[in-house]
C-alpha positions as CSV (number, residue, x, y, z in Angstrom):
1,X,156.7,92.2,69.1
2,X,153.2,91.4,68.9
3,X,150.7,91.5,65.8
4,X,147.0,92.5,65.8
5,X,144.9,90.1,64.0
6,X,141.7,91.9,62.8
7,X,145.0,95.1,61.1
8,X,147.8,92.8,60.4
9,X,149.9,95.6,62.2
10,X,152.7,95.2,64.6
11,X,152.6,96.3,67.9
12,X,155.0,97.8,69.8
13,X,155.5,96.6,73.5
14,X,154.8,99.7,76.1
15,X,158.2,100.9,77.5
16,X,157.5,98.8,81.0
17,X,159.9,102.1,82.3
18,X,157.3,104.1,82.0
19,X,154.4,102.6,83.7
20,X,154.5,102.6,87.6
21,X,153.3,99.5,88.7
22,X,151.1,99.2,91.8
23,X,151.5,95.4,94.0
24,X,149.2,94.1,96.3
25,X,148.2,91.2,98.2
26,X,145.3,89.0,96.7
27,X,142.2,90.2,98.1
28,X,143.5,93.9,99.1
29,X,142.6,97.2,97.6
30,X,144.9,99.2,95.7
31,X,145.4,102.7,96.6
32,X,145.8,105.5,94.5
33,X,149.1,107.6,95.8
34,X,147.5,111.0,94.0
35,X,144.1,110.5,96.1
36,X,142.7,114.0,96.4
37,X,143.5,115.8,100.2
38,X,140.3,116.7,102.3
39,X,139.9,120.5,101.9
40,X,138.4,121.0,105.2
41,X,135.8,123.4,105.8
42,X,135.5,126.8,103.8
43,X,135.9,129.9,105.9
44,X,133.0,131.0,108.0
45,X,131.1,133.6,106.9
46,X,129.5,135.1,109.8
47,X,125.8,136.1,109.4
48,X,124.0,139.1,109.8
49,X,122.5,138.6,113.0
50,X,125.6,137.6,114.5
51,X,127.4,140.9,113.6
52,X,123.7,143.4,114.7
53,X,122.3,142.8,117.6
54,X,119.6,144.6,116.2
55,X,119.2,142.4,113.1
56,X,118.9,139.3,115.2
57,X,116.4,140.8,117.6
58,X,114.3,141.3,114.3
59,X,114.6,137.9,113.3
60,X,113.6,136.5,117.0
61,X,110.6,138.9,116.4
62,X,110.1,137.6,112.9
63,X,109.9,133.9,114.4
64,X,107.4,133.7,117.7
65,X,105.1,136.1,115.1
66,X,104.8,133.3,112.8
67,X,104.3,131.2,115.6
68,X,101.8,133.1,116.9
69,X,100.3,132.8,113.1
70,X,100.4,129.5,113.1
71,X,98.1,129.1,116.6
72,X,95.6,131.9,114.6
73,X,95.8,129.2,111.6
74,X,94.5,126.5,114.1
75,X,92.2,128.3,115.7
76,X,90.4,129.4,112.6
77,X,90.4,126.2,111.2
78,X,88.1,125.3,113.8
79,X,86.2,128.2,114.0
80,X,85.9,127.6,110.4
81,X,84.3,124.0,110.6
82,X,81.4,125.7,113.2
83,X,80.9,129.0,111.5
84,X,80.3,126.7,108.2
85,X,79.2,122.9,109.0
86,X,78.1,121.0,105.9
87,X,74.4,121.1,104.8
88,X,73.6,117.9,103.3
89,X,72.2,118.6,99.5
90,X,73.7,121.9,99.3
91,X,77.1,121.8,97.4
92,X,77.7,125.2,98.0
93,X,78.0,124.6,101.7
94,X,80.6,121.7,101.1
95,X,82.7,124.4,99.1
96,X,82.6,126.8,102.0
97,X,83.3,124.7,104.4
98,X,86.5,122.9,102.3
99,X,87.6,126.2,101.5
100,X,88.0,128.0,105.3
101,X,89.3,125.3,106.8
102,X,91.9,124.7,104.0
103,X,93.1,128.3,104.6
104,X,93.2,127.7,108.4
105,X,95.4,124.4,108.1
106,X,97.5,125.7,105.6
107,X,98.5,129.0,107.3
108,X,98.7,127.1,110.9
109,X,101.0,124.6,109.0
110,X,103.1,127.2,106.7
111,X,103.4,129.8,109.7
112,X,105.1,126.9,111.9
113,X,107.0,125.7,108.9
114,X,108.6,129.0,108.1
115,X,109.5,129.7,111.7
116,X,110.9,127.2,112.3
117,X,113.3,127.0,109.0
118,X,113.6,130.6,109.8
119,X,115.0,129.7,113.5
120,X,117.4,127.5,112.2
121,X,118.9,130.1,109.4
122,X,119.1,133.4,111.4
123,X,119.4,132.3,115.2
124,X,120.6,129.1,116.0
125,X,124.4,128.2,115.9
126,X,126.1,128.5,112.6
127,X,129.0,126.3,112.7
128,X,130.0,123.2,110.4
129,X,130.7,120.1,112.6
130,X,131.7,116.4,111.3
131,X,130.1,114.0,113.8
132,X,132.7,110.6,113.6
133,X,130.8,107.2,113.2
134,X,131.5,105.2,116.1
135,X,130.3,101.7,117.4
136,X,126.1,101.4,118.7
137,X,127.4,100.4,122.1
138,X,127.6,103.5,124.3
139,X,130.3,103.7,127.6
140,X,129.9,105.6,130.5
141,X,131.8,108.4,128.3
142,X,129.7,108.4,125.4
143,X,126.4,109.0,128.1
144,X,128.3,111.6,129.4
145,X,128.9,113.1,126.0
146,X,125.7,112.6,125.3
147,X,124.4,115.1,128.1
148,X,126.6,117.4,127.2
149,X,125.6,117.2,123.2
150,X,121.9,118.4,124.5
151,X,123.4,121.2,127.0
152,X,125.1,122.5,123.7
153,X,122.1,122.1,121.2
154,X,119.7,124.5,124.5
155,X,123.0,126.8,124.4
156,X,123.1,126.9,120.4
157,X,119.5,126.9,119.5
158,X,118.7,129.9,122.5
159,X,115.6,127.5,123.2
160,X,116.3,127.9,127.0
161,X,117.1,132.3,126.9
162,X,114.8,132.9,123.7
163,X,111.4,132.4,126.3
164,X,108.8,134.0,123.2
165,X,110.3,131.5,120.8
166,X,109.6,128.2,123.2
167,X,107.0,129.3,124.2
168,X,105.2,130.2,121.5
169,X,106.6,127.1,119.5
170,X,105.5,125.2,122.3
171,X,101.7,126.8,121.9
172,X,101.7,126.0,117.7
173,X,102.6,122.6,118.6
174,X,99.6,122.0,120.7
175,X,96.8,124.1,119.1
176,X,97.9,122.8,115.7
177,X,96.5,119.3,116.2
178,X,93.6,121.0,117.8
179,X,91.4,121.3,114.3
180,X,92.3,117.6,113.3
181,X,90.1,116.6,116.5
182,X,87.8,118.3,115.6
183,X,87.3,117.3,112.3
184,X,87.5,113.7,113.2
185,X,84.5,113.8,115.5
186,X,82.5,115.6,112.6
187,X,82.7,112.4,111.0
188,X,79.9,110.9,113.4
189,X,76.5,112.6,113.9
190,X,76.9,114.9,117.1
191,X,73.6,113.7,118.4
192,X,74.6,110.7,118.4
193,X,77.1,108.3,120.3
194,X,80.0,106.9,117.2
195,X,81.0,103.6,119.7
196,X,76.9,102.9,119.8
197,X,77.0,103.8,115.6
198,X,79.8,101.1,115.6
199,X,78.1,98.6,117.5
200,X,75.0,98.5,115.4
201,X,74.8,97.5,111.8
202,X,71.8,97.0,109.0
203,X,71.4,93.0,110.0
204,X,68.5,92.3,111.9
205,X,66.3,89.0,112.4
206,X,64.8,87.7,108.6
207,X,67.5,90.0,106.4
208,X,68.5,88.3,103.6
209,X,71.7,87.5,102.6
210,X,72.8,89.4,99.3
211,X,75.3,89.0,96.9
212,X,78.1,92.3,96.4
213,X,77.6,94.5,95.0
214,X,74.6,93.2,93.1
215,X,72.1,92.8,96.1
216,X,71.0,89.7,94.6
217,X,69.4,87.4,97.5
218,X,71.6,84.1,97.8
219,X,70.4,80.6,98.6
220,X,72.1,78.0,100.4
221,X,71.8,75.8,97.7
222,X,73.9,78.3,95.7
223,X,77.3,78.2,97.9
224,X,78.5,75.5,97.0
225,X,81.4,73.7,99.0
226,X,84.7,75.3,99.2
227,X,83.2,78.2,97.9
228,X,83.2,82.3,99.6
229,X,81.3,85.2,99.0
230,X,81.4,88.8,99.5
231,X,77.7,89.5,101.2
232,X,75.6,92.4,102.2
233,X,72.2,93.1,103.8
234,X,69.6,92.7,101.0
235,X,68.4,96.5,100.6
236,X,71.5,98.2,101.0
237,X,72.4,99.3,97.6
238,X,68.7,101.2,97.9
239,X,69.8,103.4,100.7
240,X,70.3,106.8,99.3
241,X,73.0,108.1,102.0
242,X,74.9,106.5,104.5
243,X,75.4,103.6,101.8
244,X,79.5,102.9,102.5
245,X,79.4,103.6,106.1
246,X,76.7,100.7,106.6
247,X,78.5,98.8,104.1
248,X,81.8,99.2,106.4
249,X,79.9,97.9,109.2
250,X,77.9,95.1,107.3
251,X,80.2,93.6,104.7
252,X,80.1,89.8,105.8
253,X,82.3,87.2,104.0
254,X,80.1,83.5,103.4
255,X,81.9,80.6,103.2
256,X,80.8,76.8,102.7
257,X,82.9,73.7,103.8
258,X,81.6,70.4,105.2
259,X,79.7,70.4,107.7
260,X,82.3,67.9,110.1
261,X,85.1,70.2,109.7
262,X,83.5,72.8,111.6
263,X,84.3,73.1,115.5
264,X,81.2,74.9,117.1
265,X,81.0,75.5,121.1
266,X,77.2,74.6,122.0
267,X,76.0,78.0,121.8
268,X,76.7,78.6,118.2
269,X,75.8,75.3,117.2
270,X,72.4,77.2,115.6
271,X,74.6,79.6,114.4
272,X,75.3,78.2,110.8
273,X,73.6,76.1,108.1
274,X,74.9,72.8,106.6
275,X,78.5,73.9,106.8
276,X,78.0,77.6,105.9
277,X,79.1,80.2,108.0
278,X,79.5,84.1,107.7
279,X,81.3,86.2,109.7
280,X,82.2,90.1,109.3
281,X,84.5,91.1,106.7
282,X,86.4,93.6,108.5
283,X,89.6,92.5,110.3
284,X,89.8,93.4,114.1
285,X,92.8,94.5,114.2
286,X,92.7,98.4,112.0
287,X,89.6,97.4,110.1
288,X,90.9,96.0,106.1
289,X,89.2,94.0,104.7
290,X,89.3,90.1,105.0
291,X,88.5,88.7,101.5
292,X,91.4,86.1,100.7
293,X,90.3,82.6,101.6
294,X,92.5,79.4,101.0
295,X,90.0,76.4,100.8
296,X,92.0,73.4,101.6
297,X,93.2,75.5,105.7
298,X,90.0,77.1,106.1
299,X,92.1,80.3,106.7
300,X,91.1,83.6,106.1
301,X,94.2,86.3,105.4
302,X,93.9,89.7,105.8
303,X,96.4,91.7,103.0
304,X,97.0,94.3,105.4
305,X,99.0,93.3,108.2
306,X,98.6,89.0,107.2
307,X,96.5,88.5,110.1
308,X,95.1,84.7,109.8
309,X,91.9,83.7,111.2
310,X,90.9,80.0,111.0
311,X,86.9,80.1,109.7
312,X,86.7,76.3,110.7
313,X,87.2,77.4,114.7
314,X,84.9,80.4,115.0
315,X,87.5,82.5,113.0
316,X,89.9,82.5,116.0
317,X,93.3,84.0,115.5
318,X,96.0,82.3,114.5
319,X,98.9,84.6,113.2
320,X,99.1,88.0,113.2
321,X,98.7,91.4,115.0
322,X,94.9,90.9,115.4
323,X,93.7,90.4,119.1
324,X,89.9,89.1,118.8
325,X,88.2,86.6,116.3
326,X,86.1,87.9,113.7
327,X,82.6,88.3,114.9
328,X,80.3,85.6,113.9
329,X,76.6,86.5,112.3
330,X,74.1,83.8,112.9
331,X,72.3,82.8,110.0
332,X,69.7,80.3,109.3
333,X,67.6,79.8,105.5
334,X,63.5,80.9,104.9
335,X,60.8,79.1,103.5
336,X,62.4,80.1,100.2
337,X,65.6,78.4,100.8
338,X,67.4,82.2,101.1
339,X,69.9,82.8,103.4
340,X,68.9,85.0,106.2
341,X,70.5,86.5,109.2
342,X,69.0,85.6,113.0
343,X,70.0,88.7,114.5
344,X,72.4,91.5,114.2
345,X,76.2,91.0,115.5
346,X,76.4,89.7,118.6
347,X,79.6,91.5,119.5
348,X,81.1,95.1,118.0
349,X,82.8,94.7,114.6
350,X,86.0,96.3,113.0
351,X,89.1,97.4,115.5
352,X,88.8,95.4,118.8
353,X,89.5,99.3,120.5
354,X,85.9,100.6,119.5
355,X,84.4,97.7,122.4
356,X,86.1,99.7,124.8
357,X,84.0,102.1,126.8
């Protein structure tokens, strides 16, 4: 007999006869005995293009046609980007061109989508399976199986008897990229050469060093030591087009330590002033930005994919995916006591792939 404290009424003890009691070892899991049984798999229901042959030659009709849309789509789509190319200061033309090869895209992409869903539902094999888990390491067996398990998905799917559907899948598949090529060479002028583009930036021999995104001229007497800057060709921010694409290729990032701490090879000895170096901003490994400098390394981190480049040794790499140092802009001070550049990069700048000709 037990009492409850917070009532002041008795409690009777539970009848221990009726309670099943479950044992165990310590640490083991207890086991329900009414755990509920595995179903199995519902009936099949057969589809309608299993039972008419004439319904599933419809549906094999219905799928290399959509195919076929879908290399219309992609083929449009380019068509669409010659027929109407963007006229700088026309809006209209922007609209135009946005708007044809958006339709293109989306019916090549749609079309292949549906087909393909469409595939799946009314042609291939329509049987549930459970596929066991089983250990990583394969035996000659499993290889075996293996082959087998792609002989039965060519038999199930018809990819090997239904000829229209593969190869008409086949010819979505490779026209559909077809208008993304395109449209990534319109990105450069087509008179022009993008690797030479990339090569050449807005730094030339006197160009002051300006602040960003102010354009404010910098002296050397205003970086002071330990100090970095995000810098830019003094007359940037006047350009009325092309302003972020030379900014892309320009961006430099000025830093200041002293002047003993710096390992130079002979030919760059004239490369710097009193301990302040700039090199380009862009990371050579996919082109993000370097911007976060710890002072007391010297070490420049890229956020992207924590490449490290050491600005004491000529920005060399230290850690990271990036393959080549950041390139190094010479710079020297006026008769004003500005910061100015000697020359133009030496070497290409951004992703070491665009050197490669």
């Amino acid at each position: 007999m037990a009492s409850d404290e917070t009532s002041g009424k008795d409690l009777t003890a539970a009848d221990s006869s009726s309670v099943e009691h479950v044992t165990a070892a310590v640490g083991t899991a207890v086991v329900a005995r009414d755990a509920v049984a595995n179903p199995g798999f519902p009936p099949h229901r057969p589809r309608i293009t299993d039972l008419d042959p004439r319904a599933e030659k419809r549906a094999e009709r219905t799928v290399y046609t959509l195919f076929y849309l879908s290399i219309v789509g992609s083929i449009f789509a380019i068509a669409a980007y010659i027929i109407f190319p963007i006229v700088p200061e026309d809006p209209g033309s922007v609209r135009l061109n946005n708007l044809f090869i958006g339709i293109g895209l989306a019916l090549a992409l749609l079309a292949l989508g549906i087909g393909a869903v469409h595939w799946g539902k009314a042609l291939m094999h329509d049987e549930e399976g459970v596929d066991e888990r089983h250990p990583v390491r394969g035996s000659d067996e499993t290889r075996a199986r293996a082959v087998e398990i792609f002989q039965e998905a060519n038999t199930e799917s018809g990819i090997g008897r239904r000829a229209v559907i593969r190869n008409s899948l086949i010819g979505a598949l490779v026209v559909f990229p077809l208008p993304a090529v395109v449209l990534f060479r319109g990105l450069a002028p087509m008179d022009q050469d993008p690797v030479a583009l990339l090569k050449q930036t807005m730094w030339e021999k006197g160009t002051r060093l300006a602040l960003d995104p102010s354009g404010a001229p910098i002296k050397a007497s205003d970086v002071t030591l330990g100090s970095s800057f995000a810098v830019i060709p003094e007359g940037l921010m006047d350009l009325e087009h092309g302003r972020l694409e030379e900014k892309a290729k320009a961006v430099v990032i000025l830093v200041r330590m002293k002047p003993e701490d710096l390992i130079e090879t002979p030919e760059r000895a004239s490369w710097s002033y009193d301990g302040i170096v700039a090199y380009s901003k862009i990371c050579t490994h996919v082109g993000c930005p370097v911007g976060l400098y710890e002072q007391q390394t010297h070490h420049l981190l890229c956020p992207c994919h924590q490449s490290q480049f050491n600005v004491a040794d000529q920005a060399k790499v230290i850690f990271g995916p990036a393959k080549r140092a950041l390139p190094q802009l010479p710079i020297a001070v006026d008769s004003e006591g500005y910061l100015i550049a000697q020359s133009d990069f030496l070497e290409p700048v951004g992703p070491s792939f665009w050197e490669r000709q």
